[in-house]
Backbone as CSV, one residue per row, in Angstrom:
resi,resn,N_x,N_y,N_z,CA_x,CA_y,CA_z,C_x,C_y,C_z
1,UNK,27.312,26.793,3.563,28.318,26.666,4.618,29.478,25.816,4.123
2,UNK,30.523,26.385,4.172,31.939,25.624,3.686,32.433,24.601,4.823
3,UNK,32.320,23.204,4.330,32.842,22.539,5.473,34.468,22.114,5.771
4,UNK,35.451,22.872,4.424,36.252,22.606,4.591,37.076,24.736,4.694
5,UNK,37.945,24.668,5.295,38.475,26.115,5.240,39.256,25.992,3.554
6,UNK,39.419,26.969,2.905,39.418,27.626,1.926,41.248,27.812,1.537
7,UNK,41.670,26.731,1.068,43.237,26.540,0.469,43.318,26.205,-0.763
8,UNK,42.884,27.297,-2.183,42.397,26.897,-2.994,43.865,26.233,-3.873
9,UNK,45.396,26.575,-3.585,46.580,26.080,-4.159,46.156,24.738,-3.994
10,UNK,46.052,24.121,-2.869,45.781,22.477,-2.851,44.855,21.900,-3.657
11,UNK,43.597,22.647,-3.654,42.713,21.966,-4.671,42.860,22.264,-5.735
12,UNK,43.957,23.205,-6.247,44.286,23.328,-7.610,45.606,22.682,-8.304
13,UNK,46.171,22.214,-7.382,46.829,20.863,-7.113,46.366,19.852,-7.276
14,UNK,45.363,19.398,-7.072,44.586,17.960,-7.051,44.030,18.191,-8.140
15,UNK,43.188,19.147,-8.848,42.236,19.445,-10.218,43.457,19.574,-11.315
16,UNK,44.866,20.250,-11.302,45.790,19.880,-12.027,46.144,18.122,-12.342
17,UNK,46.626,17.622,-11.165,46.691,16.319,-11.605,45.949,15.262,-11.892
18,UNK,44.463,15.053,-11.649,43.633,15.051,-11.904,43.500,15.124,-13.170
19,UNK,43.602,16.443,-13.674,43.383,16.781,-15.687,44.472,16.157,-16.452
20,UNK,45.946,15.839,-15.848,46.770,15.692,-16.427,46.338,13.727,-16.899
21,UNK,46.078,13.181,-15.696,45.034,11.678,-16.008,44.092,11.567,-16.813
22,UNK,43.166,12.772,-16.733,42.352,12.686,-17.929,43.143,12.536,-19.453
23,UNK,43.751,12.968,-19.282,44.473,13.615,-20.554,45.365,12.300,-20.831
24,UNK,46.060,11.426,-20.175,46.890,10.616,-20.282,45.694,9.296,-20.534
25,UNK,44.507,9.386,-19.827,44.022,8.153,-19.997,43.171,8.047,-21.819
26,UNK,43.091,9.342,-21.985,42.050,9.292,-23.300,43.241,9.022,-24.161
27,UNK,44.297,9.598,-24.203,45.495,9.063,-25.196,45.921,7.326,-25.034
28,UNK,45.626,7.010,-23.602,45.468,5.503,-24.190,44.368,4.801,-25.041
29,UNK,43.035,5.316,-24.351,42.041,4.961,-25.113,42.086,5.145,-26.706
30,UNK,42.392,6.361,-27.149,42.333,6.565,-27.899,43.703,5.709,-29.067
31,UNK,44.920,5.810,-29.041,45.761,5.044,-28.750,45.378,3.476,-29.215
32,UNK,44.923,2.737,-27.977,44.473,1.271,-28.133,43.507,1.074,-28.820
33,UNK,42.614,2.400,-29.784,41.778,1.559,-30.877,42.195,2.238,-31.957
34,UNK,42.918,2.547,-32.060,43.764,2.836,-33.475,44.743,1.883,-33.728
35,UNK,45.559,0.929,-32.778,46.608,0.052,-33.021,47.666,0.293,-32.584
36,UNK,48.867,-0.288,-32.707,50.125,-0.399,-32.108,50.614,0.722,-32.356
37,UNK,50.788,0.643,-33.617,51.628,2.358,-34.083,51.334,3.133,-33.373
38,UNK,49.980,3.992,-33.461,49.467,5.098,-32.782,49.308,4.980,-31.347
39,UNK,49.059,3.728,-31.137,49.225,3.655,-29.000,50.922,4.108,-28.685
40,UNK,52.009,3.971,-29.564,53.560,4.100,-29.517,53.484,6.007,-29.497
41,UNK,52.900,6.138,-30.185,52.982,7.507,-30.475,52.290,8.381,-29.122
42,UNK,51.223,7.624,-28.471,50.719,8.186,-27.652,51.409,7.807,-26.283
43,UNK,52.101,6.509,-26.500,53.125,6.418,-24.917,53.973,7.293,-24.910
44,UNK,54.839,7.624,-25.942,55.827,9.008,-25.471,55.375,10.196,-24.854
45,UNK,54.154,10.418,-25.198,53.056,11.908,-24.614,52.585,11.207,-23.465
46,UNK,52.439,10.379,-23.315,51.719,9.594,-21.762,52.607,10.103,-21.108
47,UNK,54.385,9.333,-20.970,55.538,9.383,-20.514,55.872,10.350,-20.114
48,UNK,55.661,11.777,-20.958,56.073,12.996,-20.326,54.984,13.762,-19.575
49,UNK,53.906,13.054,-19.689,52.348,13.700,-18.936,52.813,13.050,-17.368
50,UNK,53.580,11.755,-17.422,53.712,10.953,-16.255,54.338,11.674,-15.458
51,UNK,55.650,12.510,-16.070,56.736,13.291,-15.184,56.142,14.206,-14.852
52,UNK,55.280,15.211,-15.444,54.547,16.360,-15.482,53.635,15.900,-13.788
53,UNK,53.282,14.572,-14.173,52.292,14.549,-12.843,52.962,14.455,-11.517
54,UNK,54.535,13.661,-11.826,55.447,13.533,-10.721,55.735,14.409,-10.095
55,UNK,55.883,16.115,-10.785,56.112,17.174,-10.366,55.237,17.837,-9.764
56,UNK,53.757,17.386,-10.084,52.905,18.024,-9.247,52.520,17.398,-8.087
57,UNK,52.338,16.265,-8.166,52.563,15.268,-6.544,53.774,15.827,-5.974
58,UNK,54.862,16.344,-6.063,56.139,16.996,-5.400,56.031,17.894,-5.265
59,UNK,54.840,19.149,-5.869,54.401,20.316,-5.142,53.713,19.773,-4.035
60,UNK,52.834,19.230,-4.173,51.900,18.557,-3.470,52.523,18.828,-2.035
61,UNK,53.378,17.931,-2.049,54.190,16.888,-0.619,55.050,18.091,0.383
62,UNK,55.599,19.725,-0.648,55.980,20.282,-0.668,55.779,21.599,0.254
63,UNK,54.507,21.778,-0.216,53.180,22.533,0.125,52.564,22.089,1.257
64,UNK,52.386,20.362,1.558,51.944,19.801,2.794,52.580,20.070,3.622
65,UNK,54.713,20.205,3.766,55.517,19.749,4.556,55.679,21.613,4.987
66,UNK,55.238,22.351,4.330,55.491,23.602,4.702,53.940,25.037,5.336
67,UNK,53.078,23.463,5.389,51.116,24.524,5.447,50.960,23.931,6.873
68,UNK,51.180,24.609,7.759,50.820,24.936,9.429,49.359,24.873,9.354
69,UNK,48.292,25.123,8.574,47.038,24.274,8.677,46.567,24.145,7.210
70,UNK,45.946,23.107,7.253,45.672,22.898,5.838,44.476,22.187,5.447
71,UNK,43.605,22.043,4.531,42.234,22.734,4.416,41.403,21.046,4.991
72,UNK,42.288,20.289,4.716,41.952,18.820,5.418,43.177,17.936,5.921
73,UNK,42.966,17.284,6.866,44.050,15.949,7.747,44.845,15.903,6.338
74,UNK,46.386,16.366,7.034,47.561,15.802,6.148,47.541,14.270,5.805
75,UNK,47.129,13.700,7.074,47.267,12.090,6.135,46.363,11.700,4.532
76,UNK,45.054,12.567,4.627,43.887,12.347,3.713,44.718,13.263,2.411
77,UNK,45.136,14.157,2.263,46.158,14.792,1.921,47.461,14.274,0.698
78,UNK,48.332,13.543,1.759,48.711,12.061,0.994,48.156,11.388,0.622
79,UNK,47.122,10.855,1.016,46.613,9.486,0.292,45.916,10.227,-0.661
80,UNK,45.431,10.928,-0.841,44.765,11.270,-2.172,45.963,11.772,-3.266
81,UNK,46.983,12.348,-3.049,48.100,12.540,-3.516,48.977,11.069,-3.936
82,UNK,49.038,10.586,-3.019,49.932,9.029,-3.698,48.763,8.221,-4.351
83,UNK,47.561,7.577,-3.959,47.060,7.228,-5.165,46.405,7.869,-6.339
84,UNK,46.398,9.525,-6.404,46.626,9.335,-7.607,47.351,9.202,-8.611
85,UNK,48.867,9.430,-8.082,50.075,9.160,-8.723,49.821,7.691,-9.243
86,UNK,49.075,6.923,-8.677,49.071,5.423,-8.951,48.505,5.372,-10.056
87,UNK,47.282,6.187,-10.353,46.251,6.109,-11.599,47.427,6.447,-12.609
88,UNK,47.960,7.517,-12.738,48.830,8.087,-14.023,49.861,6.681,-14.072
89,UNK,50.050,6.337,-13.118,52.079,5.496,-13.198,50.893,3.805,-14.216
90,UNK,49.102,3.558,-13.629,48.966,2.220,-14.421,48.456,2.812,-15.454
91,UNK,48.376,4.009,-15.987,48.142,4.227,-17.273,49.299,4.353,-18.154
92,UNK,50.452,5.122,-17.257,51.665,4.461,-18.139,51.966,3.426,-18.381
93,UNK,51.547,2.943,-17.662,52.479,1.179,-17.488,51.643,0.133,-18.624
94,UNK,50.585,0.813,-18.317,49.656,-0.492,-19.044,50.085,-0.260,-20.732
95,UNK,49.631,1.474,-21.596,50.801,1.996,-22.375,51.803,0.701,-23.043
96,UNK,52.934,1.016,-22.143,53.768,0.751,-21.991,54.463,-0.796,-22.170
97,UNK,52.922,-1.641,-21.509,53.164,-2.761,-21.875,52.462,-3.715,-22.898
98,UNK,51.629,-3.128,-23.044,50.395,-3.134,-24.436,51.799,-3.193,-25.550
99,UNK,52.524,-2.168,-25.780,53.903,-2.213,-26.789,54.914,-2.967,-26.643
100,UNK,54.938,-3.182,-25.532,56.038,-3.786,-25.137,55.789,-5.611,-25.728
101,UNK,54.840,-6.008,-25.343,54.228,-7.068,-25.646,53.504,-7.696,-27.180
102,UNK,54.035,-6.386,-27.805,53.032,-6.369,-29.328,51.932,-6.902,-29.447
103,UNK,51.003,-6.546,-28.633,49.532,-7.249,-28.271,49.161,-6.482,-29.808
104,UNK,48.895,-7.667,-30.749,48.186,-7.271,-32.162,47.665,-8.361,-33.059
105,UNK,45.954,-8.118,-33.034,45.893,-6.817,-32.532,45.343,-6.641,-31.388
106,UNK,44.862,-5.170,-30.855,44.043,-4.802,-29.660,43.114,-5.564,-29.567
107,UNK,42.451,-6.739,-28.661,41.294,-7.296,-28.265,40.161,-5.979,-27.910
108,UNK,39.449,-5.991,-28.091,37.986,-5.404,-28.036,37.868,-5.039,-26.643
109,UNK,39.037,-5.761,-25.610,38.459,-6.098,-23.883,39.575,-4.752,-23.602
110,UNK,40.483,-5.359,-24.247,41.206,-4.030,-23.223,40.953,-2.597,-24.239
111,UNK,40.357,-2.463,-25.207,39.994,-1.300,-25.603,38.689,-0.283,-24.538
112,UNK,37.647,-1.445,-24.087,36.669,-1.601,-23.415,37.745,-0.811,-21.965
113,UNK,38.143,-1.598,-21.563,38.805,-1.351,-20.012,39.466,-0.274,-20.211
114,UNK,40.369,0.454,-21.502,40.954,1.730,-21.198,39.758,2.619,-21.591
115,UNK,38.519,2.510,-22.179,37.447,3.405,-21.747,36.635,3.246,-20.413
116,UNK,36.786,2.787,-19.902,36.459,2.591,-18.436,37.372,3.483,-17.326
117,UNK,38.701,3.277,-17.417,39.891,4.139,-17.038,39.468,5.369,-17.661
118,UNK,39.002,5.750,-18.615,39.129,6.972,-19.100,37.806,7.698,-18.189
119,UNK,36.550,7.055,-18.208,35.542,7.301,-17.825,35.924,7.779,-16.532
120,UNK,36.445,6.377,-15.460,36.823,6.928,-14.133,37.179,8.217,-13.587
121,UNK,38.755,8.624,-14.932,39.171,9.436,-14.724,38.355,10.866,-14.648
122,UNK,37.326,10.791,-15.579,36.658,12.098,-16.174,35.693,12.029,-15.024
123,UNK,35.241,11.151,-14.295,34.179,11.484,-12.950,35.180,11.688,-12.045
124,UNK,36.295,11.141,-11.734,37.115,11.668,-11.001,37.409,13.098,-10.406
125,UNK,37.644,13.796,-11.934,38.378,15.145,-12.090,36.821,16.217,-11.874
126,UNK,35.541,15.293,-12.125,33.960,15.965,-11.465,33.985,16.104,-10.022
127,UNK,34.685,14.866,-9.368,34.649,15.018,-7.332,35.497,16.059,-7.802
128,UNK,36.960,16.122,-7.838,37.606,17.013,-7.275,37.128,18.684,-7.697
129,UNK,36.281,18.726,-8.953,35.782,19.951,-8.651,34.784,19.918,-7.755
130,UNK,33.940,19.239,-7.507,33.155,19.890,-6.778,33.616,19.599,-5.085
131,UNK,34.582,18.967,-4.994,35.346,19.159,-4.005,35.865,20.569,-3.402
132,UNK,36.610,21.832,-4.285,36.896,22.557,-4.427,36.206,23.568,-4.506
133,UNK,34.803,23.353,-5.321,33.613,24.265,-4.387,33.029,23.851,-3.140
134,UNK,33.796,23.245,-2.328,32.586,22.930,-1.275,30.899,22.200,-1.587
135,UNK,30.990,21.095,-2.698,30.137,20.716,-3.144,29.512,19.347,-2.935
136,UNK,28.621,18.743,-3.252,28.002,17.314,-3.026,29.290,16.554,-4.193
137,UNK,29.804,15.612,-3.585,30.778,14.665,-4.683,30.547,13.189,-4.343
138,UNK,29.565,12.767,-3.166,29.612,11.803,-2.929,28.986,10.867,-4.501
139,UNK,27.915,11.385,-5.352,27.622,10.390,-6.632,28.608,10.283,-7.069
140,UNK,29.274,11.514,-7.516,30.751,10.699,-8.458,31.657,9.928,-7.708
141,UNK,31.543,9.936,-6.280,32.918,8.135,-5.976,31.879,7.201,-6.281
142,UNK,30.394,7.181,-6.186,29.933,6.478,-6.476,29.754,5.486,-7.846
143,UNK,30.037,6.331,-8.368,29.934,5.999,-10.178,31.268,5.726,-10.727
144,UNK,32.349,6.009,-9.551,33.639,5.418,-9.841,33.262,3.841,-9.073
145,UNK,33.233,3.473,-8.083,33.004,2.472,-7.855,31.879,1.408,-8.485
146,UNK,31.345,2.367,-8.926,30.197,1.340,-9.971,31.164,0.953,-11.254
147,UNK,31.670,1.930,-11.730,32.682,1.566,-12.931,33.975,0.734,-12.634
148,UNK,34.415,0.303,-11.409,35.487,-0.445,-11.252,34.381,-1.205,-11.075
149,UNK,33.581,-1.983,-10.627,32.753,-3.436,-10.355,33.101,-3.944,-11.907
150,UNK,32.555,-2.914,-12.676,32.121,-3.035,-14.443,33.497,-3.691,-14.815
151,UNK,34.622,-2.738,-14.557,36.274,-3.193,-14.990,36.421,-4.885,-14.189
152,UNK,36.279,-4.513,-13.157,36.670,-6.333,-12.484,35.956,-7.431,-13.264
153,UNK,34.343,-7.387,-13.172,33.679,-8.282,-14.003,34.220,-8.336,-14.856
154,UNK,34.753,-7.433,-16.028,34.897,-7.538,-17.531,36.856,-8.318,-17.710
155,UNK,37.477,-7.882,-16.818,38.515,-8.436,-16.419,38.676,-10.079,-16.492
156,UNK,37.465,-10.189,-15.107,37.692,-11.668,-14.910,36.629,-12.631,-16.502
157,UNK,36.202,-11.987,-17.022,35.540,-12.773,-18.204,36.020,-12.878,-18.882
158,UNK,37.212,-11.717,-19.414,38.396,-11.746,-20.322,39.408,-12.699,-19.919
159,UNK,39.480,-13.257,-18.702,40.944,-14.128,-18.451,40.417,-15.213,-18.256
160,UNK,39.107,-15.454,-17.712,38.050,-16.827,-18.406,38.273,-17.672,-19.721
161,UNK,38.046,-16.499,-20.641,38.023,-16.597,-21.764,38.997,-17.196,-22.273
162,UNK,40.485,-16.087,-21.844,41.506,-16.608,-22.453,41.746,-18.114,-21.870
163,UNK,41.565,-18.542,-21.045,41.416,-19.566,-20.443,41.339,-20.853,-21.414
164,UNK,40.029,-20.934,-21.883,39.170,-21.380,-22.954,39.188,-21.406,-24.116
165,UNK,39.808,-20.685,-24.649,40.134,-20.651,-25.805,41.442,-20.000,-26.801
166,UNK,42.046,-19.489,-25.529,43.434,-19.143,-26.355,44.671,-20.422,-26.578
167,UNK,45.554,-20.601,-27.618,45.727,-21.568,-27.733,47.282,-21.569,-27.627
168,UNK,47.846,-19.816,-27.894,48.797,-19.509,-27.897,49.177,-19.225,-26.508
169,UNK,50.141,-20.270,-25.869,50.595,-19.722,-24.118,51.110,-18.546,-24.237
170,UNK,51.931,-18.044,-24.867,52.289,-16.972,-25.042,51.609,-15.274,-25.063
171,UNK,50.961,-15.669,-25.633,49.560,-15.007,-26.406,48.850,-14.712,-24.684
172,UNK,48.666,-15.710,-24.242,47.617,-16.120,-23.276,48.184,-15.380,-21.717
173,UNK,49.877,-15.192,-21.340,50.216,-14.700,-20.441,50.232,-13.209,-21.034
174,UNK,50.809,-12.559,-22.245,50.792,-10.981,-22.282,49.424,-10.768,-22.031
175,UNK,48.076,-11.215,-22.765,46.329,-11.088,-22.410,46.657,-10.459,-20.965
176,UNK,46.839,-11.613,-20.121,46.274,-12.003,-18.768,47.161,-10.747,-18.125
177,UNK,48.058,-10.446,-18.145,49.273,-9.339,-17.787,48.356,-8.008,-17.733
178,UNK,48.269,-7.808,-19.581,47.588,-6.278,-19.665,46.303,-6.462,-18.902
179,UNK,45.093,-7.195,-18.990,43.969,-7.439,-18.394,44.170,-6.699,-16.778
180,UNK,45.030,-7.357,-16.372,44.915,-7.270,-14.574,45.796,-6.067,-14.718
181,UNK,46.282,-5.585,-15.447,47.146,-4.201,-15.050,45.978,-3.079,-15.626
182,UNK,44.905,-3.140,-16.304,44.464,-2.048,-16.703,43.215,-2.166,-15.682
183,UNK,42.740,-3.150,-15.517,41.882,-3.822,-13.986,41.975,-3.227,-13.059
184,UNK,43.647,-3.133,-12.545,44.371,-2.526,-10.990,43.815,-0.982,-11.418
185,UNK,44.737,-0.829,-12.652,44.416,0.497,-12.722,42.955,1.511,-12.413
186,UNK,41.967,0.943,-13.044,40.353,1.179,-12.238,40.353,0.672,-10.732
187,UNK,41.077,-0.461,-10.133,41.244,-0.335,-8.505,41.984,1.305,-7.819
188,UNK,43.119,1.879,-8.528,43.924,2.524,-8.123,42.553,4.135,-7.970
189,UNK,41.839,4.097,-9.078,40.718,5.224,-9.250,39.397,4.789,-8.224
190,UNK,39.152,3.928,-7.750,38.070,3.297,-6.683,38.788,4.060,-5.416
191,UNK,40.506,3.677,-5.379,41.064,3.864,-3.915,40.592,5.772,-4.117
192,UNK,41.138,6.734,-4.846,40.795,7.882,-4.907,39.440,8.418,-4.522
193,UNK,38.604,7.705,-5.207,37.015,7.700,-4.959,36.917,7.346,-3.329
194,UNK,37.601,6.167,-2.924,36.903,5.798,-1.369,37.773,6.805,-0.064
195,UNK,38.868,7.730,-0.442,39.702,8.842,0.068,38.729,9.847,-0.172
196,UNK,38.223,9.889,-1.312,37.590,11.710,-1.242,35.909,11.228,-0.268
197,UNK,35.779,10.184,-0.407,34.413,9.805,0.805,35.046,9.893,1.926
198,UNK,36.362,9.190,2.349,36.887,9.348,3.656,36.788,11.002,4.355
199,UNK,37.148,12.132,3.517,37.434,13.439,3.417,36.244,13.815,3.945
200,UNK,34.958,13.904,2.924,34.051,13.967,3.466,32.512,13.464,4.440
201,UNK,32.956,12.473,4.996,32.887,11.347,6.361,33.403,12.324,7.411
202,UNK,34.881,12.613,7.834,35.248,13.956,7.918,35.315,15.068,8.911
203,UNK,34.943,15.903,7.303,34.428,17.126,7.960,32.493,17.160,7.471
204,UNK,31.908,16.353,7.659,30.723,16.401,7.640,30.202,16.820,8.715
């Protein structure tokens, strides 16, 4: 029994942007354990994955402002639409400021935290399929929210740390910067996770 009616453009909307995060978050990961150079090389491809996603959140909004019924509550709709724009904009950003900051080299923590982001993302883009079949998705918000606990803990031990033993202030505010921006960023994938439970809360 389908508990949601059958608008498969929207959920192929959400499984598009969705993949486009996957895709942006493993190029950081991947990226931040190779080093500065190659994370540079992978922010320009982030950057244009970012616009790519902007355009599909603007079908999105597009498609909402013009669908007389639509397969779930327009508000649930947006919010799953604007935060995930949030996931892609702190994977740019973080990117973005990882270079910006010449963090070198990569600490071990935020290599750790953009595989965590990456992870999120890839259970993420699991709800929204099985979202789209009319399927059980409640484990995967689950295992997103288990993986942001993992990111916060590992966060706050990393800015402990720097606490304690970094000696360079300098050094010690870019840390603490990227830390809590790649941190938010696993918050921004929790908020997605606790929207697609809202969804199905629902129409249950």
């Amino acid at each position: 029994m389908r508990l949601l009616p059958r608008d498969e453009h929207f959920y192929d909307l959400f499984l598009n942007q969705i993949g486009v995060s996957v895709e942006a978050s493993l190029l950081l990961l991947q990226g931040a354990e190779k080093g500065n150079g190659p994370l540079a090389t992978a922010a320009a491809r982030i950057n244009v994955l970012e616009q790519q996603g902007d355009e599909i959140i603007h079908d999105i909004y597009v498609r909402l402002n013009q669908t007389f019924i639509t397969p779930m509550d327009p508000e649930d709709i947006h919010s799953l639409s604007s935060n995930l724009d949030d996931i892609l904009d702190g994977i740019e950003e973080s990117a973005y400021r990882i270079i910006a900051y010449r963090v070198d080299p990569i600490p071990p923590t935020v290599i750790e935290l953009c595989r965590i982001i990456h992870s999120c993302t890839k259970t993420l883009e699991l709800a929204f399929q099985a979202l789209s079949k009319h399927a059980p998705l409640l484990s995967h918000c689950i295992e997103v929210n288990r993986l942001e606990e993992v990111a916060d803990q590992l966060g706050r031990d990393a800015v402990s740390e720097l606490f304690r033993s970094e000696k360079d202030c300098i050094r010690l505010i870019k840390l603490k910067e990227v830390y809590d921006l790649l941190e938010e960023t696993t918050d921004r994938c929790e908020d997605v996770a606790d929207a697609l439970q809202n969804v199905v809360v629902k129409n249950s």
